[in-house]
C-alpha positions in Angstrom: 37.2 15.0 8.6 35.5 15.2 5.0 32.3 16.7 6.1 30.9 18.2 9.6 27.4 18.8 9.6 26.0 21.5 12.4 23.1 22.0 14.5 20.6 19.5 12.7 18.5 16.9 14.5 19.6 13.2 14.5 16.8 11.1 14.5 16.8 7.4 14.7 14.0 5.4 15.4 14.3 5.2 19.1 14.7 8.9 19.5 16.5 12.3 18.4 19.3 14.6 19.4 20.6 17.9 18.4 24.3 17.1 17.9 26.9 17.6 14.8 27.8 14.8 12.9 31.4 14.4 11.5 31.4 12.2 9.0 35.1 10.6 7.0 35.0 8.6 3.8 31.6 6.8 3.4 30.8 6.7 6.9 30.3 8.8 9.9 33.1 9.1 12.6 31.6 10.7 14.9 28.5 12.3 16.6 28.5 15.1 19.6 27.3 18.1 21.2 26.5 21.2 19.3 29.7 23.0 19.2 32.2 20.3 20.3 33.5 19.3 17.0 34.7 22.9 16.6 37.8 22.2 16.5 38.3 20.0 14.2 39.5 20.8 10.6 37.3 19.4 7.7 37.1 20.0 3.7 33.7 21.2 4.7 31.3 22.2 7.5 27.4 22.7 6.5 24.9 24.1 8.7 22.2 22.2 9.1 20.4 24.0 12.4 16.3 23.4 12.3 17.0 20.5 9.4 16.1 16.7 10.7 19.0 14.5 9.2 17.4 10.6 9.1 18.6 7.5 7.6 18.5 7.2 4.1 14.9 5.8 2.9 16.1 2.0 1.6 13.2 1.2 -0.8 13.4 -2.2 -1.6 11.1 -2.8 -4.4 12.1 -0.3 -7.4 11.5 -1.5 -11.5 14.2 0.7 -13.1 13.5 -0.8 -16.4 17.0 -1.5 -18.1 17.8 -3.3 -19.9 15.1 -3.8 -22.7 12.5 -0.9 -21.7 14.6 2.4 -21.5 12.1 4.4 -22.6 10.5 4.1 -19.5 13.7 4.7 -17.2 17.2 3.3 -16.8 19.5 3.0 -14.0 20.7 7.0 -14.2 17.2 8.8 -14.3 15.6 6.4 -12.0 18.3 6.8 -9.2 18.4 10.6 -9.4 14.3 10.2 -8.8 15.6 8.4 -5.8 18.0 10.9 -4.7 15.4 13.7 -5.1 13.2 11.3 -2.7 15.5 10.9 0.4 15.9 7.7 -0.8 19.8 6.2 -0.6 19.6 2.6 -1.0 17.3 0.8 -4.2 16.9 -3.3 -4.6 15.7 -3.4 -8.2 13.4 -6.1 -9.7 14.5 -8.6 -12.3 11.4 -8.3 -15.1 13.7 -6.6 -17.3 14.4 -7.7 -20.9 16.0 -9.9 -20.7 15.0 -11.3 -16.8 17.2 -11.4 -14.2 17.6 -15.3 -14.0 20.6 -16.3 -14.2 24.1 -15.0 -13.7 24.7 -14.1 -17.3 21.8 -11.4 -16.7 23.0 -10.4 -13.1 26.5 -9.5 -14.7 24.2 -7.4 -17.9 22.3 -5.5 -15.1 25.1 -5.2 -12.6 26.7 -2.6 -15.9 23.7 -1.3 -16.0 23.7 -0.1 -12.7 27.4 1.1 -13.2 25.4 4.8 -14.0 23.7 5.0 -10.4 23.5 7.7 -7.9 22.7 5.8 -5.2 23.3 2.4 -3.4 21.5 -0.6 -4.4 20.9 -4.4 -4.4 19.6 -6.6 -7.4 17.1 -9.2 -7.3 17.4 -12.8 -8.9 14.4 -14.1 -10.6 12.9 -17.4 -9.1 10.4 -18.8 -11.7 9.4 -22.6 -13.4 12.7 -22.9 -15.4 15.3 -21.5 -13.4 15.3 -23.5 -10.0 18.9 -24.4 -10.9 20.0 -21.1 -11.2 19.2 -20.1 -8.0 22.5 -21.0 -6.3 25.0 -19.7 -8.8 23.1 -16.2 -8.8 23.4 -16.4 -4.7 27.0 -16.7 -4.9 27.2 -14.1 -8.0 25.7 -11.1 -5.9 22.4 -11.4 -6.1 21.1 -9.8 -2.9 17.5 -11.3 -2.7 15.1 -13.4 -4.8 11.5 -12.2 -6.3 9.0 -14.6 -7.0 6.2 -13.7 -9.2 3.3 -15.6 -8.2 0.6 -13.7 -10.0 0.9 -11.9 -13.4 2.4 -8.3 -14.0 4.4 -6.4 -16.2 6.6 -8.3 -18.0 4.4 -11.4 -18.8 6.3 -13.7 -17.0 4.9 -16.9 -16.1 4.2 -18.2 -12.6 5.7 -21.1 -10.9 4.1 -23.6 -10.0 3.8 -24.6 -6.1 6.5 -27.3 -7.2 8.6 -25.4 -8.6 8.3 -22.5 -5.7 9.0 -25.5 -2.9 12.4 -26.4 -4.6 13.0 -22.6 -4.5 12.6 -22.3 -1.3 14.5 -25.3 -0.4 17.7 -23.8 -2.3 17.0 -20.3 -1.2 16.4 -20.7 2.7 20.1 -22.9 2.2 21.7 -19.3 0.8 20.1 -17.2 3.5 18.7 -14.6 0.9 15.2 -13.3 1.7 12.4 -14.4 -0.9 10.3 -11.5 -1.8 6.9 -11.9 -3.0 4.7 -11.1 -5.2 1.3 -12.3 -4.0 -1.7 -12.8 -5.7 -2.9 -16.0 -7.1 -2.0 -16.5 -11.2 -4.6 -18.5 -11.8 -7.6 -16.9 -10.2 -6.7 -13.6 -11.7 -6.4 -15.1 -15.6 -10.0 -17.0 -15.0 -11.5 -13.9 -14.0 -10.3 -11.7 -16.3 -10.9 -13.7 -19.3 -14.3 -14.3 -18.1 -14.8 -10.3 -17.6 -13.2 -9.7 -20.9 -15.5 -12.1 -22.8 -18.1 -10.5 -21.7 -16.8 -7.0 -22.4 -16.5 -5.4 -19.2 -13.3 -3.3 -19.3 -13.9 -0.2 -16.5 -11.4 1.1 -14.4 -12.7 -0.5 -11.9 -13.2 -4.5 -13.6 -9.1 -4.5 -12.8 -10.5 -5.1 -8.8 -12.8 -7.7 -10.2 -10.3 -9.5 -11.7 -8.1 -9.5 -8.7 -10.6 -9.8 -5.3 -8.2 -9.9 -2.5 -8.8 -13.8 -2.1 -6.0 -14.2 -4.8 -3.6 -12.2 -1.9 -5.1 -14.2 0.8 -4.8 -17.7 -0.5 -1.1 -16.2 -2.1 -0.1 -15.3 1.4 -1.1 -18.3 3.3 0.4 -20.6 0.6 3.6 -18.8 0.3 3.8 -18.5 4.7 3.2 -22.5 4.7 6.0 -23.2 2.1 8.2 -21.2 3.8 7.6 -22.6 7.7 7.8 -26.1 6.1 11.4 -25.3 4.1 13.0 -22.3 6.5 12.9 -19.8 3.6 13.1 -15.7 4.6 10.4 -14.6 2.5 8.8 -10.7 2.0 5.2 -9.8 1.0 5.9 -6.8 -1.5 2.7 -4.1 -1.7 0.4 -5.5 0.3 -3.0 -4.4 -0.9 -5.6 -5.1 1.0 -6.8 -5.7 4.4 -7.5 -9.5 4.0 -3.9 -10.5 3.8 -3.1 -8.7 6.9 -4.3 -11.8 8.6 -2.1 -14.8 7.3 0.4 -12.3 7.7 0.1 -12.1 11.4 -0.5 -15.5 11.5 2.5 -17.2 9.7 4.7 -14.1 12.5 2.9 -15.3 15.6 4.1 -19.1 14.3 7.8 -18.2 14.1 8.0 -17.7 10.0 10.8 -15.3 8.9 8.7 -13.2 6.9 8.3 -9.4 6.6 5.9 -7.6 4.7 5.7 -3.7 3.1 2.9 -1.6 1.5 3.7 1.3 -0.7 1.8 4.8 -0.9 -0.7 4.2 -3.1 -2.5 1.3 -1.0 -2.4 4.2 2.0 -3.6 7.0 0.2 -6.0 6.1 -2.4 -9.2 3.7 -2.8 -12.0 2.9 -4.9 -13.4 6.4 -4.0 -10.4 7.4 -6.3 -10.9 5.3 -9.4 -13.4 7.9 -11.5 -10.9 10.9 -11.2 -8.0 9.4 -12.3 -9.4 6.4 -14.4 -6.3 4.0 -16.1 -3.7 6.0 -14.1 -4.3 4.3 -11.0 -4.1 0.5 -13.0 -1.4 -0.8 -10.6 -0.5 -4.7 -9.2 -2.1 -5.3 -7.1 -4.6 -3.0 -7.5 -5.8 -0.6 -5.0 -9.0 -1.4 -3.0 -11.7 -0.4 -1.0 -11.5 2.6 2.0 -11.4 -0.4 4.7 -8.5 -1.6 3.1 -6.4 1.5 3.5 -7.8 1.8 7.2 -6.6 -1.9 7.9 -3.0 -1.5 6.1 -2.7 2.0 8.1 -3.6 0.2 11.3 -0.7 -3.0 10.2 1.9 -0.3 9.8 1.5 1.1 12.7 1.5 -2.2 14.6 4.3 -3.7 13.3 2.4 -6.2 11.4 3.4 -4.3 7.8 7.2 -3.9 8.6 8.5 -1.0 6.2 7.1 1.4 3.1 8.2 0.4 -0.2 7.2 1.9 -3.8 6.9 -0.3 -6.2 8.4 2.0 -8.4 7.0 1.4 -12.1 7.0 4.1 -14.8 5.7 3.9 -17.6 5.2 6.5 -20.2 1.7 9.0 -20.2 0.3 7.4 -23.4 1.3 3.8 -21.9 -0.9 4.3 -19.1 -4.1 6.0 -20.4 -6.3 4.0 -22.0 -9.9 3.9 -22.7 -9.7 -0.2 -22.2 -8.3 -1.0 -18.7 -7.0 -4.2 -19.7 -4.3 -1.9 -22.4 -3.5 0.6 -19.3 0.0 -0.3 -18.3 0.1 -1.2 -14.8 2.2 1.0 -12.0 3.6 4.5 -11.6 6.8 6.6 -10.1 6.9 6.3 -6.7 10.5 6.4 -5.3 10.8 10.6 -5.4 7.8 10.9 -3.6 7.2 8.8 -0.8 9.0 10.5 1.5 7.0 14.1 1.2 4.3 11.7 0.9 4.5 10.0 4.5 6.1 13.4 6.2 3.0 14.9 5.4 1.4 12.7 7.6 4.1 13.1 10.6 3.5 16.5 9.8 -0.3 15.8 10.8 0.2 14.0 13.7 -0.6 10.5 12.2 3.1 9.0 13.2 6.4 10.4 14.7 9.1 10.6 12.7 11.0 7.9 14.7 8.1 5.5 13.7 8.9 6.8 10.1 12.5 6.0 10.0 11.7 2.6 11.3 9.6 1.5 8.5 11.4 3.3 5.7 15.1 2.4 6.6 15.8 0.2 9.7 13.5 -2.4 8.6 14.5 -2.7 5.5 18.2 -2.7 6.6 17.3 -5.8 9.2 15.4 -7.4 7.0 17.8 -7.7 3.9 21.1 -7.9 6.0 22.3 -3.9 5.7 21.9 -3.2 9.4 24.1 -2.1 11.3 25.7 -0.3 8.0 22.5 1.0 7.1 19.2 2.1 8.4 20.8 4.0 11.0 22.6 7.1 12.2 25.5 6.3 13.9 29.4 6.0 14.2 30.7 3.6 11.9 27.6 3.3 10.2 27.4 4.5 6.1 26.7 8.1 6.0 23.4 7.5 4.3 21.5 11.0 5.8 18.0 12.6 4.1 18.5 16.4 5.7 14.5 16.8 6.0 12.7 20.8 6.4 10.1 19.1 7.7 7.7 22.9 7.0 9.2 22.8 3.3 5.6 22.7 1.3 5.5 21.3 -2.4 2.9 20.5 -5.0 3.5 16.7 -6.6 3.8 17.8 -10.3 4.5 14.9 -13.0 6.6 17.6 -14.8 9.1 17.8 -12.4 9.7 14.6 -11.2 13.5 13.3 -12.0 11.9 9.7 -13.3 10.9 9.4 -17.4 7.2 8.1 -16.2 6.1 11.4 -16.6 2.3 10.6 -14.8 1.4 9.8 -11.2 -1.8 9.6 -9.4 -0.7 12.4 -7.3 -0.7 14.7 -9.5 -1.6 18.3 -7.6 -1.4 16.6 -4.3 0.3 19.5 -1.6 2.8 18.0 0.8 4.4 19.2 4.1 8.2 17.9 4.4 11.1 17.2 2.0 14.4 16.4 2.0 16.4 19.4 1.0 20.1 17.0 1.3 20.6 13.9 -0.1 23.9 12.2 1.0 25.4 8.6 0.0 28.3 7.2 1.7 29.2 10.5 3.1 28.7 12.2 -0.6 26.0 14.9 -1.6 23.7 13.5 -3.9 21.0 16.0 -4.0 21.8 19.1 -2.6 19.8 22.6 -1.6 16.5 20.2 -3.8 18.9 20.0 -7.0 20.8 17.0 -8.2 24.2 17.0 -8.1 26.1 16.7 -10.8 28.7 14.0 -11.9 27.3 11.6 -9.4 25.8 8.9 -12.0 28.2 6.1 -10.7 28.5 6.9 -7.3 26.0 3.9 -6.2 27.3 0.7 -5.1 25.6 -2.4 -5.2 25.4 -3.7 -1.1 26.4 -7.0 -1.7 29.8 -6.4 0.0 28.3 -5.1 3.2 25.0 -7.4 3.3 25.1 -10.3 6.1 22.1 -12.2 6.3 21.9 -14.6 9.3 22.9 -17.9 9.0 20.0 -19.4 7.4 18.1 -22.0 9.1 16.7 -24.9 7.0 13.7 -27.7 7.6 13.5 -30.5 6.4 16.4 -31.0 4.7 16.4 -34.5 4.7 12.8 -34.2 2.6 14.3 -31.8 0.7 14.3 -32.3 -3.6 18.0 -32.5 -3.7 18.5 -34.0 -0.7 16.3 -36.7 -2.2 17.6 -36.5 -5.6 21.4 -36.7 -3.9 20.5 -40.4 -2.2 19.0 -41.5 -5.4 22.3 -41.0 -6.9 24.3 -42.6 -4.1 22.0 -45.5 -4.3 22.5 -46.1 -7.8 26.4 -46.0 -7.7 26.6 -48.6 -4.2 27.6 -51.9 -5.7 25.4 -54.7 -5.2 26.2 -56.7 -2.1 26.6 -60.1 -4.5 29.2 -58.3 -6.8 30.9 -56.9 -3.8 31.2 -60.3 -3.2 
């Protein structure tokens, strides 16, 4: 053996044991009784006794910001944040510079990522002029699609409903899950051109701008294009209480789709808005008290499927700004979820079973990692976040490991940590200090990801299927000069 690791608590998300876990290579060999791996020899034994040891948090919406805007973050500093965080696996979003949209861009991020710590999947853009990109970047490694139907950082356009039908046609024939980002372009630029004309530009005019209709009407529209096509899609950062219900709706009709929220829509609200002023500017932004009850209540439920980030620094002077609409949009949020939501297993509000559920076994379902990921197990990656789950910290921009030196957090006290961090078997972050000499230990999961066959509708409706018997049609000879 490589490692044993002794007298910790394994906890999955259907229950926990205290048992040893002997782990060879990148994934663990096996699990017993305290004491009955004794006699086995390994490079190294760790004791672990009162320490929980989880699956790996798999955060699958991260902006790490390279190429074109490292002085925000790059692949290195953003996956040593995520180390810090418990967090082992990362799928990264494609508005870079330049975007992720075709496979000449996969192959400039996938170097990028050559200086991660941690394992990770990269999305493919789907947008207006890149529907026919969408199968070469499948079959170059991209490991899901994003979608940007409203506006955020980045400026890049929206596609139309035409464009995002075609997508979804080529995309439900690859398998790869869709993810979403769901608020309505148009109602948001009409809003906010009509608030800035008239030169409202408060903290607060940012929720004006986007009323949670525009996630709503994004939701339902997205959910019907989907059922009608067979297309896996994901509702990234679900805001506000509204969208819960088309949600639920497009589930309870058989629609492949999943949906996450991230810390921000949990903890904070309007209430929030006069203390921290353009640091809380985020997309979508966050809403009213009843909104945070509701998404609570979804992720509890099962209707909100797993806790994402959004992870989106930006530098201090980026973000404050007397004008709202000049405030970058987003924060750092992959080292501090997990203190984040243990605080609140550490107050009762969840187990930690339900915890590992929604931070790692969803995720691994949902984007084809399971069973290699999102559990603790033999044969299964030895992704493990050694938790003290007393260990108290104070959430100080200062420290974090990111570059986006600002988060709304700022002075927040939590209860729980991860005080190991190991990838494949390897210590990323150990004793609460990054290990050294690990930028390039991350892997990108496209050689362990199986998504389910995928299942399309309508495929004889289909644009190319259409386009395909056009062509046919126009090479058949006539019958009289067959004749």
């Amino acid at each position: 053996m490589d490692l044993i690791l002794k007298g910790g608590w394994i906890v999955n998300e259907n229950g926990r044991e205290r048992a040893d876990i002997a782990i060879a290579g990148e994934t663990v060999a096996a699990i017993a009784a305290p004491g009955a791996l004794d006699d086995l020899s390994a490079a190294e034994t760790v004791d672990v006794t009162g320490l929980h040891l989880v699956p790996g948090a798999i955060d699958m919406h991260v902006h790490f910001r390279e190429p074109g805007y490292t002085h925000k973050e790059d692949w290195e500093t953003g996956t040593r944040a995520a180390a810090m965080g418990g967090v082992t696996t990362v799928f990264e979003m494609p508005n870079t510079h330049p975007p992720t949209r075709s496979v000449k861009e996969l192959r400039q991020k996938q170097d990028c990522a050559k200086k991660a710590c941690v394992d990770f999947g990269i999305y493919g853009l789907m947008a207006e002029d890149n529907v026919d990109e969408l199968e070469a970047l499948a079959a170059a490694g991209a490991n899901a699609f994003k979608c940007f139907m409203g506006n955020t950082f980045g400026n890049l356009p929206s596609p139309s409903t035409g464009a995002m039908l075609e997508g979804f046609e080529i995309a439900a024939k690859t398998g790869l899950r869709v993810s979403l980002h769901a608020e309505t372009a148009s109602i948001m630029a009409w809003r906010q051109a009509k608030l800035e004309a008239a030169g409202l530009d408060e903290p607060l005019h940012h929720i004006a701008a986007r009323p949670e209709i525009v996630a709503i009407e994004a939701v339902a529209r997205a959910a019907a294009l989907a059922e009608w096509t067979g297309a896996r899609i994901h509702v990234l950062h679900i805001s506000s209480a509204g969208e819960l219900r088309p949600l639920a709706e497009a589930k309870a009709r058989g629609v492949d789709v999943t949906g996450e929220t991230c810390p921000c829509y949990l903890f904070l609200s309007t209430e929030d808005y006069p203390r921290l002023g353009s640091v809380i500017r985020v997309n979508p932004p966050v809403r009213e008290p009843k909104d945070a009850a509701g998404i609570w209540d979804a992720l509890m439920s099962g209707v909100v499927d797993m806790i994402a980030t959004d992870h989106a620094p930006h530098t201090p002077e980026e973000k404050r700004n007397p004008r709202i609409w000049d405030a970058d949009c987003g924060f750092p949020g992959v080292e501090t979820q997990m203190p984040l939501m243990l605080t609140e297993v550490a107050a009762g509000r969840m187990t930690l079973e339900h915890y590992v559920k929604i931070s790692s076994a969803n995720p691994a379902r949902a984007f084809g990692m399971w069973p290699m990921k999102g559990r603790i197990a033999v044969g299964a990656h030895a992704d493990i976040a050694c938790l003290d789950l007393a260990r108290r910290e104070v959430i100080a921009a200062e420290r974090l490991h990111s570059r986006g030196k600002i988060t709304p957090f700022e002075g927040r006290e939590t209860v729980g940590a991860p005080i190991h961090t190991l990838v494949r078997g390897a210590f990323v972050q150990r004793d609460r200090k990054m290990v050294e000499g690990m930028a390039g230990h991350g892997r990108q999961v496209t050689d362990i990801q199986r998504m389910p066959a995928p299942a399309p509708r309508n495929e004889d409706q289909s644009l190319a299927a259409i386009l395909s018997g056009a062509a046919g049609t126009a090479a058949a000879p006539k019958a009289e000069d067959a004749a």
